[in-house]
TIRO-575105 format. One record per residue: x, y negated, z negated of N, C-alpha, C, CB in turn; chain; residue in three letters. Coordinates in pm, whole numbers, padded with zeros to 5 digits, always signed. Atoms other than C-alpha are relative to their C-alpha. Glycine has a CB too. Example, Ala and Ser with C-alpha at 12.3 -4.5 7.8 and 13.67 -1.06 7.14 Angstrom:
BEGIN
   n_c1   n_c2   n_c3  ca_c1  ca_c2  ca_c3   c_c1   c_c2   c_c3  cb_c1  cb_c2  cb_c3 kette rest
 +00089 +00119 +00000 +01230 +00450 -00780 +00090 -00120 +00000 -00099 -00003 -00125     A  ALA
 -00082 +00119 +00006 +01367 +00106 -00714 -00077 -00109 -00073 +00041 -00046 +00142     A  SER
# end
This chain:
BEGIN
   n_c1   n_c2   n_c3  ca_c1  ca_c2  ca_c3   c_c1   c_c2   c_c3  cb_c1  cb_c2  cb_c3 kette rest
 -00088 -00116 +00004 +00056 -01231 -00259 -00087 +00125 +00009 +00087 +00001 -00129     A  UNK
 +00022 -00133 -00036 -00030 -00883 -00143 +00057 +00142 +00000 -00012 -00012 +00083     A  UNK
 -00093 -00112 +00033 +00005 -00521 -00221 -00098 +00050 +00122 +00016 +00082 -00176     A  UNK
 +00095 -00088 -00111 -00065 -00294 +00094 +00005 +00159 -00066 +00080 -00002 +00189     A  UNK
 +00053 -00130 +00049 -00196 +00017 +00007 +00071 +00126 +00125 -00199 -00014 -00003     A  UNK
 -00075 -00114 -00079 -00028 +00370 +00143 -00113 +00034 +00172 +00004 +00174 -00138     A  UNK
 +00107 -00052 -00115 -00397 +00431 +00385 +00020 -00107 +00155 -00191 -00024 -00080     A  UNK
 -00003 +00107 -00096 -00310 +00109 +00591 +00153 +00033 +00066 -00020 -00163 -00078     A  UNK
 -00101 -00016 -00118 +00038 +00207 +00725 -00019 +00178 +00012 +00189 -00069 -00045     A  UNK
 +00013 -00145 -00070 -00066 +00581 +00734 -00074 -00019 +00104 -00063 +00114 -00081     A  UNK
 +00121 -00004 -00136 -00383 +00464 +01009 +00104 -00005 +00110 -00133 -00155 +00018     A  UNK
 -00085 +00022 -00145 -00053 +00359 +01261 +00012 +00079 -00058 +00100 -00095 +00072     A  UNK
 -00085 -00080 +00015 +00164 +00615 +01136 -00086 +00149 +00053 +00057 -00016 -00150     A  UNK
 +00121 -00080 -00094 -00131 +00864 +01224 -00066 +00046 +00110 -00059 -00022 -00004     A  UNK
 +00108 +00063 -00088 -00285 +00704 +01496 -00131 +00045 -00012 +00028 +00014 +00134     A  UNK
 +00143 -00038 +00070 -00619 +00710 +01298 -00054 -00168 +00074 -00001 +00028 -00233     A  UNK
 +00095 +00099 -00037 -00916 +00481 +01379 -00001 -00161 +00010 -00082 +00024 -00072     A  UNK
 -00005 +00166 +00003 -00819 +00128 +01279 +00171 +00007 +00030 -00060 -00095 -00183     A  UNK
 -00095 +00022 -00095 -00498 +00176 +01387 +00093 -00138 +00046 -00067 +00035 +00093     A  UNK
 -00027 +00167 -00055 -00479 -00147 +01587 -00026 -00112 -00125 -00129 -00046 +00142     A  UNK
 +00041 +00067 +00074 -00640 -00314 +01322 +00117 -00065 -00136 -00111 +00081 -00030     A  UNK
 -00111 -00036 +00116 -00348 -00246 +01081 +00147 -00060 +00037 +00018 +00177 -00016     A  UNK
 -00095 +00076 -00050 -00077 -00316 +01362 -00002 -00160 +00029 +00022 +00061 +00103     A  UNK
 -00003 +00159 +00004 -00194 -00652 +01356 +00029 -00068 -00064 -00072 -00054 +00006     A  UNK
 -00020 +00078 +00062 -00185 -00702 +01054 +00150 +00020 -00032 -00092 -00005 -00089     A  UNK
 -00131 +00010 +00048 +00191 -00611 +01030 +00082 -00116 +00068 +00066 +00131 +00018     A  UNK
 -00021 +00070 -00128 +00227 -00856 +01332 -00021 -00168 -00086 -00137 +00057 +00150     A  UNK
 +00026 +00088 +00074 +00043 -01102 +01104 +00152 -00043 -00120 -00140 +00057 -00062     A  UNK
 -00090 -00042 +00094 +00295 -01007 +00810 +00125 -00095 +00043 +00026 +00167 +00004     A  UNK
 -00159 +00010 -00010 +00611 -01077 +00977 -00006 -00139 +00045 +00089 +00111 +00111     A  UNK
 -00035 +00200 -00050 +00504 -01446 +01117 -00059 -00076 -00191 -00192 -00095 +00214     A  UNK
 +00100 +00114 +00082 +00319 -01555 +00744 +00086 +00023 -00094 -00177 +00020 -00039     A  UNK
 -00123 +00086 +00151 +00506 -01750 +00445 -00057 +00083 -00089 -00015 -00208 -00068     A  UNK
 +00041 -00060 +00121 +00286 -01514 +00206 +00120 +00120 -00015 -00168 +00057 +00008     A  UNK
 -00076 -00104 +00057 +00465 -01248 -00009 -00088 +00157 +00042 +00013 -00037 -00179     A  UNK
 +00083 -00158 -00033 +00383 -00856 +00115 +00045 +00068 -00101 +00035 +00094 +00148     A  UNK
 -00128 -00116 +00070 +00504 -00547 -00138 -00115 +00123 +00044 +00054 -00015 -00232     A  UNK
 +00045 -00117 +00003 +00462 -00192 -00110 +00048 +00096 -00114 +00024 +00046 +00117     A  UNK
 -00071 -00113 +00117 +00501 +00076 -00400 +00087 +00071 +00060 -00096 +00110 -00070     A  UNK
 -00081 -00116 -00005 +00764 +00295 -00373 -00080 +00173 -00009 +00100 -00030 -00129     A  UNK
 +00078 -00041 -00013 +00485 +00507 -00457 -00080 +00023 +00131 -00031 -00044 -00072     A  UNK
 +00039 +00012 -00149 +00334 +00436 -00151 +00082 +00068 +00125 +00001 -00145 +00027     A  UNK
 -00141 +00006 -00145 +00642 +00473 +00066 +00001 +00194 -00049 +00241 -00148 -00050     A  UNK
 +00002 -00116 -00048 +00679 +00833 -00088 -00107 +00063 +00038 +00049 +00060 -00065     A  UNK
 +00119 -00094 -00053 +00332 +00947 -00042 +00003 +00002 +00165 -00158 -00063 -00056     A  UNK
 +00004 -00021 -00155 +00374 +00864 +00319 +00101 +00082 +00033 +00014 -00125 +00084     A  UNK
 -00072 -00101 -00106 +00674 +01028 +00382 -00003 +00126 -00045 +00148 -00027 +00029     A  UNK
 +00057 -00158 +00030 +00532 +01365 +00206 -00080 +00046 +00108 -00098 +00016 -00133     A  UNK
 +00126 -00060 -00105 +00229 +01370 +00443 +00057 -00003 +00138 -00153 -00102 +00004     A  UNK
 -00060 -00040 -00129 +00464 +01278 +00754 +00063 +00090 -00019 +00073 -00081 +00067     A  UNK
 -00059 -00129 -00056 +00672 +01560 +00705 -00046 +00082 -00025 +00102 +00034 -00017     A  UNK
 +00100 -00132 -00025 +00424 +01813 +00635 -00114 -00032 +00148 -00114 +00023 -00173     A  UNK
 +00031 -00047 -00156 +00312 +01700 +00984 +00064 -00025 +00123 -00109 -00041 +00034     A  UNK
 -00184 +00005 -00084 +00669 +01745 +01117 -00016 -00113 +00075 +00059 +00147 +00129     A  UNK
 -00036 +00110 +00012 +00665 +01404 +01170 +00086 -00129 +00006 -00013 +00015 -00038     A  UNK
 -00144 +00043 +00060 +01032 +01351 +01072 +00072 -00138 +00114 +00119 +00171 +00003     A  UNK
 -00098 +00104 -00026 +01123 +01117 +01387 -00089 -00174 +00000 +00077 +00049 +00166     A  UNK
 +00115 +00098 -00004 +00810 +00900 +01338 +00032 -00104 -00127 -00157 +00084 -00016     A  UNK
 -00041 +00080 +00113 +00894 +00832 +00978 +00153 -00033 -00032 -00053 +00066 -00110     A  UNK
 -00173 +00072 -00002 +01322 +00739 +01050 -00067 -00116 +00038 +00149 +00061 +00125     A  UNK
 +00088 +00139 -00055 +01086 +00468 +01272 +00011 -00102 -00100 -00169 +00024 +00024     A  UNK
 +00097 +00063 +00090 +00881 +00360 +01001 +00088 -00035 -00087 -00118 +00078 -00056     A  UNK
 -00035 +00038 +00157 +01113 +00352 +00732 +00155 -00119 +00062 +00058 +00198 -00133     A  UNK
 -00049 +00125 -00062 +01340 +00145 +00966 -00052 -00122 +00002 +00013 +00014 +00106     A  UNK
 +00084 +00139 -00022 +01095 -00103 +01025 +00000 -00056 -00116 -00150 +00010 +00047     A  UNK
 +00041 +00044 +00117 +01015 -00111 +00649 +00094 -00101 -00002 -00006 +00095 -00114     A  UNK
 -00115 +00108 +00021 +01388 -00217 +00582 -00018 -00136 +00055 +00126 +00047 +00062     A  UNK
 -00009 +00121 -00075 +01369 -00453 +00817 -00114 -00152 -00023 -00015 +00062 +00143     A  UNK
 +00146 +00101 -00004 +01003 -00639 +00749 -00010 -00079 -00106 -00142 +00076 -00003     A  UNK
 +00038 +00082 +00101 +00910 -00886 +00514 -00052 +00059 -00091 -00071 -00089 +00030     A  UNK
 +00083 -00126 +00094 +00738 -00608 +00311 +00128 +00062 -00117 -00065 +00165 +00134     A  UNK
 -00090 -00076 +00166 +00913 -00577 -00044 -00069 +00137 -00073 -00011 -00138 -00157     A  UNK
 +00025 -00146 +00022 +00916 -00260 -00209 +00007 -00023 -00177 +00135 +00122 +00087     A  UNK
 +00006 -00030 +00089 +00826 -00239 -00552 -00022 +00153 -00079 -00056 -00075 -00006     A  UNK
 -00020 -00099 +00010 +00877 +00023 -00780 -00060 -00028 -00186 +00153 +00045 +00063     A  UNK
 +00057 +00025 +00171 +00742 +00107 -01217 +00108 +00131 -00060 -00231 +00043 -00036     A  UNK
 -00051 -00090 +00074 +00919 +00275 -01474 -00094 +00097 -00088 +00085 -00069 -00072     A  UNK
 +00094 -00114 +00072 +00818 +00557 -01728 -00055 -00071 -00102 +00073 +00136 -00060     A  UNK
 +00111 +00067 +00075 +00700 +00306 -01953 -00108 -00050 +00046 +00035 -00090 -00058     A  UNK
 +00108 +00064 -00108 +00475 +00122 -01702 -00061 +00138 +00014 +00063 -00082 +00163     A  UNK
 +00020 -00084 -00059 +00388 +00442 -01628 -00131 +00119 -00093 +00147 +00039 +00033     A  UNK
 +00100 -00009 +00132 +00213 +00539 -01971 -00107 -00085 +00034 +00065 -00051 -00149     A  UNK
 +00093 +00044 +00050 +00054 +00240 -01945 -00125 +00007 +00164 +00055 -00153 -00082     A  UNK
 +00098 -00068 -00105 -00082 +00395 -01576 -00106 +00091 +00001 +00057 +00055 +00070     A  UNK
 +00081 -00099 +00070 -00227 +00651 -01697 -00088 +00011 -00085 +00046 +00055 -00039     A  UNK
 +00040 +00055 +00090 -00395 +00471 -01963 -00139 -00069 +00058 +00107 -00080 -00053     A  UNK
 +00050 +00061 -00124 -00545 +00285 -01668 -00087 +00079 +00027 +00085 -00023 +00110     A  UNK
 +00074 -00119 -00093 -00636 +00570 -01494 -00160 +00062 -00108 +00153 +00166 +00027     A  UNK
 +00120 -00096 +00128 -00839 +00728 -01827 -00137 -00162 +00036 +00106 +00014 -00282     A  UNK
 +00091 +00136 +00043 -00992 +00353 -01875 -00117 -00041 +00150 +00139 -00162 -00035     A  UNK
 +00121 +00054 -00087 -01103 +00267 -01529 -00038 +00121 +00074 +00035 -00129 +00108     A  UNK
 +00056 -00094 -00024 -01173 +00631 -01433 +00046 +00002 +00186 -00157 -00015 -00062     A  UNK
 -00044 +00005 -00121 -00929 +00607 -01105 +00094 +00099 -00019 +00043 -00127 +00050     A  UNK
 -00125 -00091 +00013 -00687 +00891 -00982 +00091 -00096 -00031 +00046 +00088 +00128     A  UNK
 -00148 +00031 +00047 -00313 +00826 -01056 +00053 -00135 +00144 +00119 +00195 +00003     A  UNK
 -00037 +00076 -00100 -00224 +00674 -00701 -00063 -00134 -00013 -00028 +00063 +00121     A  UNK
 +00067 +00102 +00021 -00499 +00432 -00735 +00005 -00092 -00151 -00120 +00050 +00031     A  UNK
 -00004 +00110 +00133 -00439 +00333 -01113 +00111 -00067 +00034 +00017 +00060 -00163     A  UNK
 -00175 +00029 +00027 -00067 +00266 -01014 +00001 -00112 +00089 +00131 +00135 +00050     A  UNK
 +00025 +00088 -00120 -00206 +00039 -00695 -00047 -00128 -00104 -00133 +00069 +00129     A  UNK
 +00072 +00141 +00067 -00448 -00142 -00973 +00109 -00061 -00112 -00168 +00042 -00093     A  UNK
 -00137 -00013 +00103 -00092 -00121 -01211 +00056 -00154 +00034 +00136 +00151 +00050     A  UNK
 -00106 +00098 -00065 +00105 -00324 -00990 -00097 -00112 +00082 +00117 +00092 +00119     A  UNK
 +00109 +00111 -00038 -00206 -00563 -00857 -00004 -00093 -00129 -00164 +00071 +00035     A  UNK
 +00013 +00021 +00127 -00255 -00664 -01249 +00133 -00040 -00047 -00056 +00113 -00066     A  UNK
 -00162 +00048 +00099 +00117 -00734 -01364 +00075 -00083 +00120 +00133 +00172 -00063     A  UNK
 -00007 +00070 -00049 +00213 -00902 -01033 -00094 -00123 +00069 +00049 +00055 +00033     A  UNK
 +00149 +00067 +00035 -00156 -01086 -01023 +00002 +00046 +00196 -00018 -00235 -00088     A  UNK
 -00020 +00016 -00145 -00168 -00952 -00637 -00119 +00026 +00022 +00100 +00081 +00080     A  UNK
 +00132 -00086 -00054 -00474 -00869 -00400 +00041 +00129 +00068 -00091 -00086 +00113     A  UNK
 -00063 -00138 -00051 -00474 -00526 -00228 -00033 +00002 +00114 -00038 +00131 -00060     A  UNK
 +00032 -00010 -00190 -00529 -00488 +00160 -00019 +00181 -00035 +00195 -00065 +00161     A  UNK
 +00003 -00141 -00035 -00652 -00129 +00170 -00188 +00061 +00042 +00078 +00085 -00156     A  UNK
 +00151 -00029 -00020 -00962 +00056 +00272 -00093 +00096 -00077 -00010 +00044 +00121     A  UNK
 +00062 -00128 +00102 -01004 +00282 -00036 -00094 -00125 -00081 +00150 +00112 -00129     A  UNK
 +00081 +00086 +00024 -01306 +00144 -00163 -00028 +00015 -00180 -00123 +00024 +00105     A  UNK
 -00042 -00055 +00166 -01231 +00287 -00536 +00004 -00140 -00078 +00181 +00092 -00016     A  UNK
 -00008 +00179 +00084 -01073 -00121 -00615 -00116 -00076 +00056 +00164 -00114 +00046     A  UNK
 +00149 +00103 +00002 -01428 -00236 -00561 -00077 -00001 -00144 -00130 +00065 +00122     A  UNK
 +00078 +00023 +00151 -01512 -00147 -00921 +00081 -00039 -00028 -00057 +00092 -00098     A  UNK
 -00100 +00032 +00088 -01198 -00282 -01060 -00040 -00146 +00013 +00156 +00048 +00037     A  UNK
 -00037 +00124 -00042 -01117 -00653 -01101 +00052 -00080 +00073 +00025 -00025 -00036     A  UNK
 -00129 +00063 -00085 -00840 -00690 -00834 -00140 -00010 +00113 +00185 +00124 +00046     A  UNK
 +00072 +00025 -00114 -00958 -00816 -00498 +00049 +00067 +00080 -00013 -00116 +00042     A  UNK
 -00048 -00069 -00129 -00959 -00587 -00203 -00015 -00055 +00115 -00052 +00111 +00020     A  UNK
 -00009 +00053 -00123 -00902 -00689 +00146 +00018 +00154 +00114 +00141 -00119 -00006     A  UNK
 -00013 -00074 -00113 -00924 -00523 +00457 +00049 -00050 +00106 -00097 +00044 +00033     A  UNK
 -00052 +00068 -00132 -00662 -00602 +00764 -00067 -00118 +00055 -00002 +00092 +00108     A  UNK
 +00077 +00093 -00046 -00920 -00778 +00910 -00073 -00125 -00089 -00086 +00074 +00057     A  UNK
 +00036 +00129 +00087 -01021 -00982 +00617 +00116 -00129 -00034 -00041 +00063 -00144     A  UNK
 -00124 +00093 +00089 -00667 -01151 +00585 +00004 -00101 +00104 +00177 +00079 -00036     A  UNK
 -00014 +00108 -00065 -00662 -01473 +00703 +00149 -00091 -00032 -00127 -00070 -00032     A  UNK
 -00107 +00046 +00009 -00327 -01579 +00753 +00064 -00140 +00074 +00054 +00098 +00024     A  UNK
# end
């Protein structure tokens, strides 16, 4: 089971450097029996940064597709949310990233992303290209 991180569907949503690398793996995603999720967290940070770069018909796309994909959407309450922050002090990660290692840790998941921050943590990071599906 896998949590994708917000940097891996911003590279398409972008068209940043790995890019391809990323559309593969959604390509991967939609044929493999494994479980995907994305924070809700995630989902809004992307659609903040697409529409501050007017954006708006890129992310109706995207958030179409979401619905549609094998990619579950998880979400934390304000209690979970203490104990994010708690996180954050302890393993000395911003907020976005404690809430990534939050929901890695209470659903036992790995992370597909390219922030290299969950290399000091305990969770396992993956990169598109590392997932062997």
């Amino acid at each position: 089971m896998y949590l994708i991180d917000a940097n891996i569907l911003l590279e398409i949503l972008l068209e940043q450097e790995k890019s391809k690398e990323c559309e593969d793996l959604l390509i991967k995603i939609n044929q493999s029996e494994h479980l995907f999720y994305v924070s809700s967290f995630s989902l809004h940070s992307i659609e903040v940064i697409m529409i501050r770069n007017n954006k708006i018909n890129e992310l109706l796309d995207f958030l179409s597709d979401i619905a549609i994909s094998k990619i579950i959407r998880i979400d934390t309450n304000t209690n979970e949310e203490f104990n994010i922050l708690k996180t954050m002090k302890e393993l000395k990660l911003d907020f976005d990233d404690a809430l990534q290692y939050y929901l890695c840790e209470k659903y036992n998941l790995k992370i597909i992303s390219y922030d290299k921050h969950f290399d000091k943590t305990d969770i396992e990071r993956l990169e598109p290209q590392d997932l062997e599906l």
